[in-house]
VMD Tcl script that builds the backbone (N, CA, C; Angstrom):
set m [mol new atoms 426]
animate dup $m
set s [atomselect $m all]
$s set {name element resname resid chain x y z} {
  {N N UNK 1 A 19.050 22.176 35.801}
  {CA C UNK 1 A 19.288 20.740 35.722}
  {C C UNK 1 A 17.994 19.991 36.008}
  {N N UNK 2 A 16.807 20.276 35.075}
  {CA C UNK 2 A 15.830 19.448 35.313}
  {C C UNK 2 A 14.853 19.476 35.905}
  {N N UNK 3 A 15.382 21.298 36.604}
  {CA C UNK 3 A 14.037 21.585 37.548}
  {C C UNK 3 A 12.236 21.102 37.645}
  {N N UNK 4 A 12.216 21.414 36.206}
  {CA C UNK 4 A 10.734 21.603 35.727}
  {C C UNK 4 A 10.648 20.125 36.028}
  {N N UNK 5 A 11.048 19.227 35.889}
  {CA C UNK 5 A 10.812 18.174 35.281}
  {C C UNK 5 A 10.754 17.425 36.926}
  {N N UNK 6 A 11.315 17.725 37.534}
  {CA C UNK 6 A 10.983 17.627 39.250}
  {C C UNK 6 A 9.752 17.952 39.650}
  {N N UNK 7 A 9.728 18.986 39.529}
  {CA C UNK 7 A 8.067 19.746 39.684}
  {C C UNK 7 A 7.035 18.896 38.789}
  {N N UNK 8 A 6.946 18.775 37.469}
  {CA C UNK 8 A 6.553 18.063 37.035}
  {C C UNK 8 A 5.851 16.688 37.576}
  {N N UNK 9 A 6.909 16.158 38.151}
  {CA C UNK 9 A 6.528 14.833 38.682}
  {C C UNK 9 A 5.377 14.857 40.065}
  {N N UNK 10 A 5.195 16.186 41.025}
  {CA C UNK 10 A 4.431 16.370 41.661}
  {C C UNK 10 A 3.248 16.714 41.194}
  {N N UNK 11 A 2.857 16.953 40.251}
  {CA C UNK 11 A 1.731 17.257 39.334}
  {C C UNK 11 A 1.212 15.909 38.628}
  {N N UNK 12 A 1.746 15.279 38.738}
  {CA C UNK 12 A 1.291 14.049 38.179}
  {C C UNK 12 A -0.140 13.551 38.989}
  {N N UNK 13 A -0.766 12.433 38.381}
  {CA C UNK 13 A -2.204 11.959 38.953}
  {C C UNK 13 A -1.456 10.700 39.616}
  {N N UNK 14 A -0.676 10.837 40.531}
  {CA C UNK 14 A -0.120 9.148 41.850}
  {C C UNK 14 A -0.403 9.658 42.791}
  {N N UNK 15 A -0.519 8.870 43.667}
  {CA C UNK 15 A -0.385 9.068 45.093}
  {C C UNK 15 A 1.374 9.587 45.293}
  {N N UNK 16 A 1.280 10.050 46.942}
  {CA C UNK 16 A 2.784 10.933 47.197}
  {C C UNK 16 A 3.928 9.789 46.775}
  {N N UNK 17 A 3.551 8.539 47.037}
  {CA C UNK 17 A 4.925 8.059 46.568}
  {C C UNK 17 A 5.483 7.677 45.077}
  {N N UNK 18 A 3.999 8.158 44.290}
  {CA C UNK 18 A 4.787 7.819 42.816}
  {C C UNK 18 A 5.124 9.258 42.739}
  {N N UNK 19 A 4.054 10.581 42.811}
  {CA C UNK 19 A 4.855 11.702 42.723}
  {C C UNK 19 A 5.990 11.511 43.098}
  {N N UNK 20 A 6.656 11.400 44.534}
  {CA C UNK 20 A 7.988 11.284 44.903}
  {C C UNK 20 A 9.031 10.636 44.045}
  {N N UNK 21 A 8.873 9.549 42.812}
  {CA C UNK 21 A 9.578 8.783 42.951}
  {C C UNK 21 A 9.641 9.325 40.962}
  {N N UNK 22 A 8.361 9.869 40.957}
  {CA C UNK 22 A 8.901 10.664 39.404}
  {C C UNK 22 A 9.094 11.484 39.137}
  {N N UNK 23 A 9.500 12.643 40.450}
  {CA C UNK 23 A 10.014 13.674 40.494}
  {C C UNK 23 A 11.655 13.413 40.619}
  {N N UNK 24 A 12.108 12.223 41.265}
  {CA C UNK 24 A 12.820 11.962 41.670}
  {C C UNK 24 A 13.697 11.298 40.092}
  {N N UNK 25 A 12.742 10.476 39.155}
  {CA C UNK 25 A 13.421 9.625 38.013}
  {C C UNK 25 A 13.299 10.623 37.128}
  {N N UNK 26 A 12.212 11.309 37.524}
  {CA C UNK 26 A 12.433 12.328 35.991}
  {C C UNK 26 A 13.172 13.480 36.015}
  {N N UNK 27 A 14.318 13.550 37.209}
  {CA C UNK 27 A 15.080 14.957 37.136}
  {C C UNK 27 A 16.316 13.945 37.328}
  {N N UNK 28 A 17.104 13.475 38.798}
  {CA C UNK 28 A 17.972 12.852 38.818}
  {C C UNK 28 A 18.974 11.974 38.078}
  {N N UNK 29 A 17.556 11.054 38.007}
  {CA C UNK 29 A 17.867 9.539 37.779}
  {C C UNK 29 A 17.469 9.642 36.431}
  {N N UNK 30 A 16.989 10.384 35.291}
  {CA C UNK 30 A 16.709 10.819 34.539}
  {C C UNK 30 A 18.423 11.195 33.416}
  {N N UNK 31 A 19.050 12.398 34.676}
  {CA C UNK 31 A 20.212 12.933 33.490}
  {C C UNK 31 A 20.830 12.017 33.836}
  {N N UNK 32 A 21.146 11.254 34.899}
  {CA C UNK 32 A 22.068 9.859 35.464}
  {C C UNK 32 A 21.980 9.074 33.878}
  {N N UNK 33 A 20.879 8.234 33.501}
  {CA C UNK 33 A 20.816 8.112 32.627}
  {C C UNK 33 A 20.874 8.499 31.017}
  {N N UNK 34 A 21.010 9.907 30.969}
  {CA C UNK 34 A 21.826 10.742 29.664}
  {C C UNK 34 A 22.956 10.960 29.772}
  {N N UNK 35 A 23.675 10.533 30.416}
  {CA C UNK 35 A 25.046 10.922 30.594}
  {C C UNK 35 A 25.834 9.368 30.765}
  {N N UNK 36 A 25.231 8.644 31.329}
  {CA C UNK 36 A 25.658 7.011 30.889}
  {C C UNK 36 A 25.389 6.686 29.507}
  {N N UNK 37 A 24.497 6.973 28.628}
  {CA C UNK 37 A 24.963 6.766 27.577}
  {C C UNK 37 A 25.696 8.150 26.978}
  {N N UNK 38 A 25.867 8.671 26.950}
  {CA C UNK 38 A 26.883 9.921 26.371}
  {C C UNK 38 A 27.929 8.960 26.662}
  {N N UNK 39 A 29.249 9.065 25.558}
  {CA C UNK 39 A 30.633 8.188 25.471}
  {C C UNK 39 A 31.287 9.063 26.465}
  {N N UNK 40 A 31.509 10.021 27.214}
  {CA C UNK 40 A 32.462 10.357 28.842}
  {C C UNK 40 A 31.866 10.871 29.175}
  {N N UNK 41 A 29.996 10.886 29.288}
  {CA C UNK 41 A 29.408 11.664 30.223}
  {C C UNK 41 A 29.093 11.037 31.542}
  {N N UNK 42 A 29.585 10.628 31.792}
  {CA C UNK 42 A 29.882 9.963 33.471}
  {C C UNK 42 A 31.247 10.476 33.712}
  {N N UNK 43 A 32.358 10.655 32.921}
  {CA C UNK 43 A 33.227 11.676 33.563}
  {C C UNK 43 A 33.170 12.758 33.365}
  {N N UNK 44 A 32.552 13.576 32.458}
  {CA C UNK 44 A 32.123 15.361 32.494}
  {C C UNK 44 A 30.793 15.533 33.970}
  {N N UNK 45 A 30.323 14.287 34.586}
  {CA C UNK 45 A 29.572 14.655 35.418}
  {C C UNK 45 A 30.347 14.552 36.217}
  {N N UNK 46 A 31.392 14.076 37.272}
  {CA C UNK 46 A 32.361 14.040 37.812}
  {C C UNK 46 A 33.355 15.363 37.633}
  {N N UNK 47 A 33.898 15.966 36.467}
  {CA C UNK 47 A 34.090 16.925 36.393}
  {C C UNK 47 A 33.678 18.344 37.238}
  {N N UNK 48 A 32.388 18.156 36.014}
  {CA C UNK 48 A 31.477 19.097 36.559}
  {C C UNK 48 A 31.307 19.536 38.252}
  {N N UNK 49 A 30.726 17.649 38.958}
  {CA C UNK 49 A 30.905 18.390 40.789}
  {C C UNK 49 A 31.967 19.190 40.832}
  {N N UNK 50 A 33.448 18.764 40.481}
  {CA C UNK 50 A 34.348 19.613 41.044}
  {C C UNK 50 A 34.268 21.504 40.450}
  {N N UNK 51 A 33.978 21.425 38.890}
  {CA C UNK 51 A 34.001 22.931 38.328}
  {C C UNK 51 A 32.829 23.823 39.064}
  {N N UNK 52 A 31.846 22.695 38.504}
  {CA C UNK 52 A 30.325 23.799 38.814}
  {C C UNK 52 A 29.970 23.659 40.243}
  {N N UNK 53 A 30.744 23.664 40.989}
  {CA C UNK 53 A 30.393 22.873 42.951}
  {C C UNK 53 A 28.717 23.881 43.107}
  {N N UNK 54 A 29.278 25.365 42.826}
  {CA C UNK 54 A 28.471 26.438 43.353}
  {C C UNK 54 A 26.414 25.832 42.670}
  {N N UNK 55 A 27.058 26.072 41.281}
  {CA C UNK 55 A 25.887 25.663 40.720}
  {C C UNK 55 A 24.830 24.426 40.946}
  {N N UNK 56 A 25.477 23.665 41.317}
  {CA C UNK 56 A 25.198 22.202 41.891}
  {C C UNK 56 A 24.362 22.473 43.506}
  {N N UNK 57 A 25.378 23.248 43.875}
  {CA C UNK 57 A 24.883 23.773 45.608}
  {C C UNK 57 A 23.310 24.536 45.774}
  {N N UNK 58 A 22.931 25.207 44.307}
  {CA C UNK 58 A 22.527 26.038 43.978}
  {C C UNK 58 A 20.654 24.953 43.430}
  {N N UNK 59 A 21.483 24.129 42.584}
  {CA C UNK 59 A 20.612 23.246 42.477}
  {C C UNK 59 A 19.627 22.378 43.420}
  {N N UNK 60 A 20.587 22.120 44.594}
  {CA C UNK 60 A 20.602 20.875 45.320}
  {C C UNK 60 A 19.335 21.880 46.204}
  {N N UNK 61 A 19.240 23.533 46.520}
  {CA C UNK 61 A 18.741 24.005 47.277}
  {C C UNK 61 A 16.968 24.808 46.563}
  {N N UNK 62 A 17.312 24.181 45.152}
  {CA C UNK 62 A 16.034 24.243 44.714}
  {C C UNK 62 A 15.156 22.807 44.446}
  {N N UNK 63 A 16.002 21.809 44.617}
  {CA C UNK 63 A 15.626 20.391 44.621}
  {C C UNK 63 A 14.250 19.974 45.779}
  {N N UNK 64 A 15.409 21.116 46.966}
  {CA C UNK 64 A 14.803 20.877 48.482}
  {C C UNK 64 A 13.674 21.459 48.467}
  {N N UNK 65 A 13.779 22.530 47.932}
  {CA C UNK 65 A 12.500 23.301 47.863}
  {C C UNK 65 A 11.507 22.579 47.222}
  {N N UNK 66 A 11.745 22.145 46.019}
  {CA C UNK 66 A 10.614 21.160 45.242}
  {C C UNK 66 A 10.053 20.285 45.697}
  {N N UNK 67 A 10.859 19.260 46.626}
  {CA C UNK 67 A 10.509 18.467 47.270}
  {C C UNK 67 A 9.654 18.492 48.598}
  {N N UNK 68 A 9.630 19.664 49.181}
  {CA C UNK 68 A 9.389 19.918 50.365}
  {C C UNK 68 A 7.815 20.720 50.125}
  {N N UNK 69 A 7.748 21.345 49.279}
  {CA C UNK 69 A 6.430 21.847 48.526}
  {C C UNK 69 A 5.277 20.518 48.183}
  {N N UNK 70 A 6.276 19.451 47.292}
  {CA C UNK 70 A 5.686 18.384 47.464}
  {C C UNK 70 A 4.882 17.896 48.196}
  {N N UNK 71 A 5.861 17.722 49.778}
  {CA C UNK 71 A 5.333 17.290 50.980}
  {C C UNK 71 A 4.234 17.876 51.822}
  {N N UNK 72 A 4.494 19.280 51.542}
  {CA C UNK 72 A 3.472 20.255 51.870}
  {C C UNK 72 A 2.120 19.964 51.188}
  {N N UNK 73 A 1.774 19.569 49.738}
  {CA C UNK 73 A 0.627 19.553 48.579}
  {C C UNK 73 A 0.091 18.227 49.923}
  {N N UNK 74 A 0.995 17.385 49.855}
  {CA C UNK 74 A 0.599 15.906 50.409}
  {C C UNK 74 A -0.366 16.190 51.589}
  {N N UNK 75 A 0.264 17.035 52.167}
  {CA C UNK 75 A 0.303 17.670 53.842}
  {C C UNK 75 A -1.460 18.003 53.740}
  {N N UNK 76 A -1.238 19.448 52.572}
  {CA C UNK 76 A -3.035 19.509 52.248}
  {C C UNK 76 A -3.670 18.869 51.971}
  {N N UNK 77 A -3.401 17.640 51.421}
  {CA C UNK 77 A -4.595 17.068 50.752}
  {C C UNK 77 A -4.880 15.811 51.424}
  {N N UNK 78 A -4.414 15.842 52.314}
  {CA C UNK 78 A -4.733 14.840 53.358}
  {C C UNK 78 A -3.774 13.416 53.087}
  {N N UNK 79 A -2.983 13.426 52.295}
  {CA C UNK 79 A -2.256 12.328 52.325}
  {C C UNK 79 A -0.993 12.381 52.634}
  {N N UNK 80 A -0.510 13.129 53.729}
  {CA C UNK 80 A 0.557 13.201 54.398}
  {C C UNK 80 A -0.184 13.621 55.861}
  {N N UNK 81 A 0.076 13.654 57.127}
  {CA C UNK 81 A 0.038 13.490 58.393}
  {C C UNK 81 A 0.957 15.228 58.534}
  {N N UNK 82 A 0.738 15.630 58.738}
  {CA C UNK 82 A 2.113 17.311 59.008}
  {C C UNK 82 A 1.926 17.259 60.628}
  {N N UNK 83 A 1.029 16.548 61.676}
  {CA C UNK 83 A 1.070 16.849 62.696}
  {C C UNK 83 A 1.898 15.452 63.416}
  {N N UNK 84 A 1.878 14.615 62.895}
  {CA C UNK 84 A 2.654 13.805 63.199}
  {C C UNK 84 A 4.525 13.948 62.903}
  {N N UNK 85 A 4.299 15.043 61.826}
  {CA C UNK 85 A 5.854 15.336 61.237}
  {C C UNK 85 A 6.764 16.512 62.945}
  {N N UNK 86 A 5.231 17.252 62.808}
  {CA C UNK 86 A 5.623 18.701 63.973}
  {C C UNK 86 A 5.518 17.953 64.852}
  {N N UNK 87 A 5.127 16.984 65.151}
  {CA C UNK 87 A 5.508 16.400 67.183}
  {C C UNK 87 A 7.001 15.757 67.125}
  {N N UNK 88 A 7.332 15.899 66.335}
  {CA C UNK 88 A 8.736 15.712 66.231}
  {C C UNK 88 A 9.732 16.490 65.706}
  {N N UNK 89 A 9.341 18.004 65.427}
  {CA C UNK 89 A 9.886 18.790 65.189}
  {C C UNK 89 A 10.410 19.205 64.014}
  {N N UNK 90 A 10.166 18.074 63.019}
  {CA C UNK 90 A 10.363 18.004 61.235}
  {C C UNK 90 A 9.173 19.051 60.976}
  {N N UNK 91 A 9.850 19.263 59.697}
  {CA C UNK 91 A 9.280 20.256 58.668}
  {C C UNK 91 A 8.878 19.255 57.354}
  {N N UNK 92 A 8.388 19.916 56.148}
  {CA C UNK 92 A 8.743 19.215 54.892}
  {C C UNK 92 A 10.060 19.628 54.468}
  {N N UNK 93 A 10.621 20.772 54.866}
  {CA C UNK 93 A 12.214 21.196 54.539}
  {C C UNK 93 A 13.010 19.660 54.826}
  {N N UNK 94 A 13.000 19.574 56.030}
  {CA C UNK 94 A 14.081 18.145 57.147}
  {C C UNK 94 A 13.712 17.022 56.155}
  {N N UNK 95 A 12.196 17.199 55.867}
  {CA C UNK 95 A 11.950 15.997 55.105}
  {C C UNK 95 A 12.504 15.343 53.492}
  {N N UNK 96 A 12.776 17.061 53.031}
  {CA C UNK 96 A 13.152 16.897 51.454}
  {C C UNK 96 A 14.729 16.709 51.676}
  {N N UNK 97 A 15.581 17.643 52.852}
  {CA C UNK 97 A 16.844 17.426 53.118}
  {C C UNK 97 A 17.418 15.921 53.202}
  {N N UNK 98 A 17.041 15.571 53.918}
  {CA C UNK 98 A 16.891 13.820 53.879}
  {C C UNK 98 A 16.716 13.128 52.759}
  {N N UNK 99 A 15.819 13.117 52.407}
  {CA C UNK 99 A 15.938 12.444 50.330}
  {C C UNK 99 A 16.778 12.879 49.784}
  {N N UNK 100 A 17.344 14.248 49.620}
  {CA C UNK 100 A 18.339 15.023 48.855}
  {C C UNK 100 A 19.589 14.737 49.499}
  {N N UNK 101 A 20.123 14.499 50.770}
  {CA C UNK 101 A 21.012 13.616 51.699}
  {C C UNK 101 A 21.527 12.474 51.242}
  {N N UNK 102 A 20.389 11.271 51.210}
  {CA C UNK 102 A 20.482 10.465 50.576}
  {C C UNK 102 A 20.504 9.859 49.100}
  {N N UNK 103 A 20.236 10.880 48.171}
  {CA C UNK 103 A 20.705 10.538 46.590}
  {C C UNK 103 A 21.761 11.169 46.567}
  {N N UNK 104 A 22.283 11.743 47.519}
  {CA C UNK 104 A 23.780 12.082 47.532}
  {C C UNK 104 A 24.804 10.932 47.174}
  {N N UNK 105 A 24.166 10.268 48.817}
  {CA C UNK 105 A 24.599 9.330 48.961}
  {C C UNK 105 A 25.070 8.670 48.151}
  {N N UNK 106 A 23.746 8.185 47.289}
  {CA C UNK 106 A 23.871 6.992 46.571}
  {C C UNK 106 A 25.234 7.393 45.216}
  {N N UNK 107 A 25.571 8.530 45.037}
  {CA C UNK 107 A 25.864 9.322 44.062}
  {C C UNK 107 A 27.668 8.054 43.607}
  {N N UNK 108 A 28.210 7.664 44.652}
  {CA C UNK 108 A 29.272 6.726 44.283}
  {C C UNK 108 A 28.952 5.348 44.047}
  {N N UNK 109 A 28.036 4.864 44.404}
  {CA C UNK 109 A 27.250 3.730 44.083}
  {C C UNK 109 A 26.964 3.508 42.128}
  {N N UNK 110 A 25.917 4.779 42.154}
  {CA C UNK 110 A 25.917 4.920 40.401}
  {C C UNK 110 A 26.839 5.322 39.633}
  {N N UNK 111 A 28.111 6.059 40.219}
  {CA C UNK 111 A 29.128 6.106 39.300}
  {C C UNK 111 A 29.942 4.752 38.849}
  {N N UNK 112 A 29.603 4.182 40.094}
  {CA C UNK 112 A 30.660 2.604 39.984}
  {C C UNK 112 A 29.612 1.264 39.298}
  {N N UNK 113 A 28.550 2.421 38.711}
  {CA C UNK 113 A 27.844 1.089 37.614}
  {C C UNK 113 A 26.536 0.487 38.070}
  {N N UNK 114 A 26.060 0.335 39.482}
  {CA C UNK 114 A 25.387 0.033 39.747}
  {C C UNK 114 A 24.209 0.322 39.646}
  {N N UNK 115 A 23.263 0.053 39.522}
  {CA C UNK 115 A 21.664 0.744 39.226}
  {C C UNK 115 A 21.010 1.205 40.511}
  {N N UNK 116 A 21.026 2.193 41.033}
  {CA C UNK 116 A 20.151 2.637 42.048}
  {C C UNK 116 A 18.602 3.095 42.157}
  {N N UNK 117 A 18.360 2.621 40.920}
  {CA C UNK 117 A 16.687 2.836 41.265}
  {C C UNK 117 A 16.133 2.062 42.332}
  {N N UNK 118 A 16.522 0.739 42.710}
  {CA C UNK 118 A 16.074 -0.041 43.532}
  {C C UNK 118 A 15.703 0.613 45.119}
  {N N UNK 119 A 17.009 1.151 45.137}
  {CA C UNK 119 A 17.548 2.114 46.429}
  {C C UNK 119 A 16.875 3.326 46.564}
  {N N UNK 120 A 16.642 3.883 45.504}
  {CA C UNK 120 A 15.675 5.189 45.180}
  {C C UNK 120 A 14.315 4.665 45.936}
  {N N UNK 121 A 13.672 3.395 45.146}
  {CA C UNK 121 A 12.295 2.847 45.822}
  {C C UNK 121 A 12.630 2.568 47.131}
  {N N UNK 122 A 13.911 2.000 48.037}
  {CA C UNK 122 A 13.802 1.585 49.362}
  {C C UNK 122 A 13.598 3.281 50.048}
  {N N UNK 123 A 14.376 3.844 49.420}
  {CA C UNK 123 A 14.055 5.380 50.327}
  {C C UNK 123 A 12.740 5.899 50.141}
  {N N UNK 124 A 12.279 5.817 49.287}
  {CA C UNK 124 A 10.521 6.459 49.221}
  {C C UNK 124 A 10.139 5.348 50.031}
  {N N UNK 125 A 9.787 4.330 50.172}
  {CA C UNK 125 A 9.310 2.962 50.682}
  {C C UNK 125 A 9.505 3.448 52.336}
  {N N UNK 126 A 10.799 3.936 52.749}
  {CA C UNK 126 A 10.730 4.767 53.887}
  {C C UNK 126 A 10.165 6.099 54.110}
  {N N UNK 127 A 10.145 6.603 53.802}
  {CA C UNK 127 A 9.539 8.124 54.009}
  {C C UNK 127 A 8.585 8.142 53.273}
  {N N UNK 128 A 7.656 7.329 52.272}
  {CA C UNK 128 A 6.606 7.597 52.365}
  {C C UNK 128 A 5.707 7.394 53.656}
  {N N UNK 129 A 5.698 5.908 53.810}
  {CA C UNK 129 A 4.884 5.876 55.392}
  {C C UNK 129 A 4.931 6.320 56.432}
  {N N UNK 130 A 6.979 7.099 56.394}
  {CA C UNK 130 A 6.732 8.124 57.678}
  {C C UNK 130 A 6.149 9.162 58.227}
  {N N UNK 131 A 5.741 9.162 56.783}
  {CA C UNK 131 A 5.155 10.436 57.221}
  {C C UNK 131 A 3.241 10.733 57.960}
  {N N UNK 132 A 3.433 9.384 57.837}
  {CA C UNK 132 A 1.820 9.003 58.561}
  {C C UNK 132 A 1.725 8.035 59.919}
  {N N UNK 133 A 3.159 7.446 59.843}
  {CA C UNK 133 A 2.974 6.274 60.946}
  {C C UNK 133 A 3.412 6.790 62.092}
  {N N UNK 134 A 3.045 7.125 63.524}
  {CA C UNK 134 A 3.498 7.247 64.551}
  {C C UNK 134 A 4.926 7.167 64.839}
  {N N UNK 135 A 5.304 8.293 65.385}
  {CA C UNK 135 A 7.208 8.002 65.104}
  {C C UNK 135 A 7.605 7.598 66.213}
  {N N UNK 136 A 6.440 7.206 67.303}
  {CA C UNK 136 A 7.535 6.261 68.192}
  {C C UNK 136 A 7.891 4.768 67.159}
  {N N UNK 137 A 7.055 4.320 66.470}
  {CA C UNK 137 A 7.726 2.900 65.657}
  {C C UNK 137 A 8.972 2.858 64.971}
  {N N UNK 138 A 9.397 4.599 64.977}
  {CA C UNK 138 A 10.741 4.718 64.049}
  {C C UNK 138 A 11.425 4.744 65.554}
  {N N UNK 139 A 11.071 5.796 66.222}
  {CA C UNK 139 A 12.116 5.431 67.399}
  {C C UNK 139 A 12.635 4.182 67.971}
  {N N UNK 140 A 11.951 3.190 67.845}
  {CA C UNK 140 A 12.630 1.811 67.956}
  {C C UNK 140 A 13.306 1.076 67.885}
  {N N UNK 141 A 13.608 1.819 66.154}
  {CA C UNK 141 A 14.630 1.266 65.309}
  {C C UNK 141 A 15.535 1.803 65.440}
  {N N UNK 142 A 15.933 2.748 65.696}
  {CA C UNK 142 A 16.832 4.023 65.358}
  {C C UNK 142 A 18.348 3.604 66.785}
}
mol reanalyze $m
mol bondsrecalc $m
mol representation Tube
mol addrep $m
């Protein structure tokens, strides 16, 4: 379901948050959009969670991986912080779990019509800078 095309988006020439965010449009938010226009492919995707659960599960745990590799490239190349991630005990795993958590999320939102790219950018918009800004400023909020 789009793997390559995830990976893909980390290979791109952006900084981590456009990688993030066209790994993210060009696999997700990508078939979201082939299947809204398909005439019942918004209900064969609905379907599908319930038939293919395994495959989906299967997916969701190579997503993490993609993503978290991501975070890792970032990690090397100096545009991610990884020691600021480990004083708090995160990984890039916790980190990709969390994005993949949250387009879960959003997953009844876009069935009921709404456009979630916006929401896609508020979540990179968060976790991109977390991953550099001192996490007592998140502890604050929290």
């Amino acid at each position: 379901m789009r793997l390559a095309a995830a990976r893909a988006g980390f290979e791109k020439d952006l900084d981590f948050r456009g990688q993030l965010f066209a790994a993210i449009d060009d696999s997700i938010l990508a078939l979201h959009r082939f299947c809204e226009q398909s005439a019942h492919g918004m209900e064969l995707m609905g379907i599908n969670q319930e038939i293919a659960r395994d495959i989906e599960i299967e997916w969701k745990v190579q997503m993490i991986e993609i993503i978290a590799n991501g975070v890792d490239e970032a990690i090397a190349s100096g545009n991610a912080d990884g020691a600021a991630l480990a004083s708090k005990g995160l990984t890039s795993t916790a980190v990709a779990r969390i994005i993949m958590h949250a387009m879960e999320g959003m997953r009844d939102t876009y069935f009921s019509g709404v456009d979630v790219e916006p929401f896609v950018h508020e979540l990179i918009d968060f976790v991109a800078p977390a991953r550099t800004m001192p996490f007592e400023c998140l502890e604050r909020h929290v």
